[in-house]
C-alpha positions as CSV (number, residue, x, y, z in Angstrom):
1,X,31.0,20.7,-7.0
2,X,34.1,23.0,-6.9
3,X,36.7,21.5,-4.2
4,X,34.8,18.2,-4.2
5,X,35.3,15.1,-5.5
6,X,32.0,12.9,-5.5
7,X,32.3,9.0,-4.9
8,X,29.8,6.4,-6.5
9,X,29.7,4.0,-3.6
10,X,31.6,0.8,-4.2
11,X,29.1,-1.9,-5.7
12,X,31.8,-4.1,-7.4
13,X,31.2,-7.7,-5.9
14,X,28.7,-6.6,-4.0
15,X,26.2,-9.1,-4.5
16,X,29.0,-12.1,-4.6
17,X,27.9,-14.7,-2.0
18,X,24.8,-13.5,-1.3
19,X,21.8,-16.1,-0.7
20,X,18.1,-15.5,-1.4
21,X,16.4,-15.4,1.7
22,X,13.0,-15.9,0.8
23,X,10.9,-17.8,-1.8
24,X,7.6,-17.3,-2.2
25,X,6.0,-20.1,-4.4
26,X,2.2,-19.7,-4.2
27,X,0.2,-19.1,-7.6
28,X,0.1,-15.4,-8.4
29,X,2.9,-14.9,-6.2
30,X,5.8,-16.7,-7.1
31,X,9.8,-14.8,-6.7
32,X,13.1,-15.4,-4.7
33,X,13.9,-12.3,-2.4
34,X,17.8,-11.7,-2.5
35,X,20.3,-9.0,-2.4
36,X,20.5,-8.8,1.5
37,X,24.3,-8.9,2.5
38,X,23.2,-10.5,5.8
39,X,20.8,-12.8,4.4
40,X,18.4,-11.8,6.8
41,X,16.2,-9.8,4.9
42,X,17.1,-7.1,7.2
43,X,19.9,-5.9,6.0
44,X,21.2,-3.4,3.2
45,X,23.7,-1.4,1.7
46,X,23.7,1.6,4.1
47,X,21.8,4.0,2.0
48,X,18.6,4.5,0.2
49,X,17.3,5.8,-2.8
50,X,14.3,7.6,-3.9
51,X,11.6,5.9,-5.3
52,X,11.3,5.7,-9.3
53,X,8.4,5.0,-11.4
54,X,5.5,3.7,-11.3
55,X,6.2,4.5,-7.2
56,X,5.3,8.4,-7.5
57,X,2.5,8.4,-9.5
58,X,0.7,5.5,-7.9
59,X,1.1,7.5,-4.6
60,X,-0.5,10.3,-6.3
61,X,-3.0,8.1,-7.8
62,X,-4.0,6.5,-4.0
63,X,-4.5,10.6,-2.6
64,X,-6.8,11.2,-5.2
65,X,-9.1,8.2,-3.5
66,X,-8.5,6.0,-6.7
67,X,-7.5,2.7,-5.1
68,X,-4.1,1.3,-6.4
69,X,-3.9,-1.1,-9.3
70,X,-2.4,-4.7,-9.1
71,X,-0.2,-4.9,-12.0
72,X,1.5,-8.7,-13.8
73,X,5.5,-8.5,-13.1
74,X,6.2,-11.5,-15.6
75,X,8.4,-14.6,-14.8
76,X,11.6,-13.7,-15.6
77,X,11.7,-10.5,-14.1
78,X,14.3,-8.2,-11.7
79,X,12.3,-5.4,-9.7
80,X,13.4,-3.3,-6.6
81,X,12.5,-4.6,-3.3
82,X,11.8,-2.2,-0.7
83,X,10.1,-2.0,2.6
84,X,6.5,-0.5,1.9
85,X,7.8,3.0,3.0
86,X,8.6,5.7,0.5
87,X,12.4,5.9,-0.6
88,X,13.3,3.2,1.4
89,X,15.7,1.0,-1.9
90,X,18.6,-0.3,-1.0
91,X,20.0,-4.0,-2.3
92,X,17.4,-6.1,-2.0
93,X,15.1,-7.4,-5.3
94,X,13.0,-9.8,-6.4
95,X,13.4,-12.5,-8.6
96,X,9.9,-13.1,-10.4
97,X,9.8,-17.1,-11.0
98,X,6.0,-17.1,-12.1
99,X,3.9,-14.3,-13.1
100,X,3.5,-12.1,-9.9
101,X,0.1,-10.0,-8.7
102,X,1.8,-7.0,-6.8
103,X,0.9,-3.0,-6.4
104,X,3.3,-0.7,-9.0
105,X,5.7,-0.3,-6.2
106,X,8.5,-2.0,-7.4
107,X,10.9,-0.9,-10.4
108,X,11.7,-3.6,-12.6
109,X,15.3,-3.1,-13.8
110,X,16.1,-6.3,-15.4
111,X,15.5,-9.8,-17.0
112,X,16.6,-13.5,-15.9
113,X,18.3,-15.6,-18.1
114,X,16.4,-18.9,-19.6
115,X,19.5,-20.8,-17.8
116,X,19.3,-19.2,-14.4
117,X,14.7,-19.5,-14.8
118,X,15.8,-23.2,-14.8
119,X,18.1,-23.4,-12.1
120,X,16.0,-21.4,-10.0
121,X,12.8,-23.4,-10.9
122,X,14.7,-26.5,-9.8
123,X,15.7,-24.9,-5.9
124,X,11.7,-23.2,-5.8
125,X,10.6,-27.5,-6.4
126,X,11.9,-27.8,-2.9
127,X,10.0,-25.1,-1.3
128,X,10.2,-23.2,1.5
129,X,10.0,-23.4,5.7
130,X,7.3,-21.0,5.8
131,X,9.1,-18.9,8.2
132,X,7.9,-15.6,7.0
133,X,4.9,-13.4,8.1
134,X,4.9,-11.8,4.5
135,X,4.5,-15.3,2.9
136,X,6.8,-18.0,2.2
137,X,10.2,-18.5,3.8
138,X,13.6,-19.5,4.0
139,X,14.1,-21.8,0.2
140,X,14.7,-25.1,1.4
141,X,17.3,-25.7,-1.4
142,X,19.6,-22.3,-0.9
143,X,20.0,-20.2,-3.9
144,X,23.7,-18.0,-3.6
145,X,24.3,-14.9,-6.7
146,X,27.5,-16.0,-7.8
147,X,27.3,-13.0,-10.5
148,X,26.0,-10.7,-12.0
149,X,25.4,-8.7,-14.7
């Protein structure tokens, strides 16, 4: 990039303050959505990323008439939240509190501490408003990332 100078966007503190806006505690289905700046579950970062494995091949997989497999994304971990569209990443993720039944579409990019499992257990006991179409709602007990790492 000759005469260009590329910028990372700025992520540092990004998350800091940011509230979980959905839990979902029903048996094969059990995370915390997060990583919406509004707290909406609406909002973003401003841009979007391409999709990243197992995304492209299960897409490939559906075309062929092959009907897309449910996979186990085990308590404890981080995966990409997206909106059902392809390349549509951005800030949001889960956070998997009981081993989840979902398609391949969402990249799993991290683990959650013992200590934070425990802490989120504890907010999930007080469930949820069942606001949300998708399942769930708004955790009665709010959860707010502090940190991360």
């Amino acid at each position: 990039m000759h005469g260009q100078q590329f910028r990372r966007p700025r992520t540092a503190g990004f998350y800091s303050g940011t509230s979980c806006h959905r839990l979902s505690d029903e048996i094969g289905e059990q995370y915390y959505q997060c990583g919406d700046p509004t707290g909406t579950g609406t909002g973003g970062p401003g841009y979007t990323y391409p999709d990243e494995y197992p995304v492209p091949q299960l897409t490939e997989q559906t075309a062929t008439g092959r009907p897309a497999d449910i996979v186990v994304y085990p308590r404890g971990t981080v995966a990409v939240a997206d909106s059902g569209r392809a390349d549509t990443n951005g800030s949001q993720f889960f956070l998997i509190t009981g081993d989840t039944l979902l398609r391949p579409d969402y990249t799993a990019f991290g683990r959650i501490t013992d200590e934070s499992l425990a802490l989120l257990d504890a907010a999930a006991a007080a469930g949820h408003d069942d606001s949300s179409v998708l399942g769930g709602g708004v955790p009665n007990t709010p959860v707010t990332i502090t940190s991360t790492r």
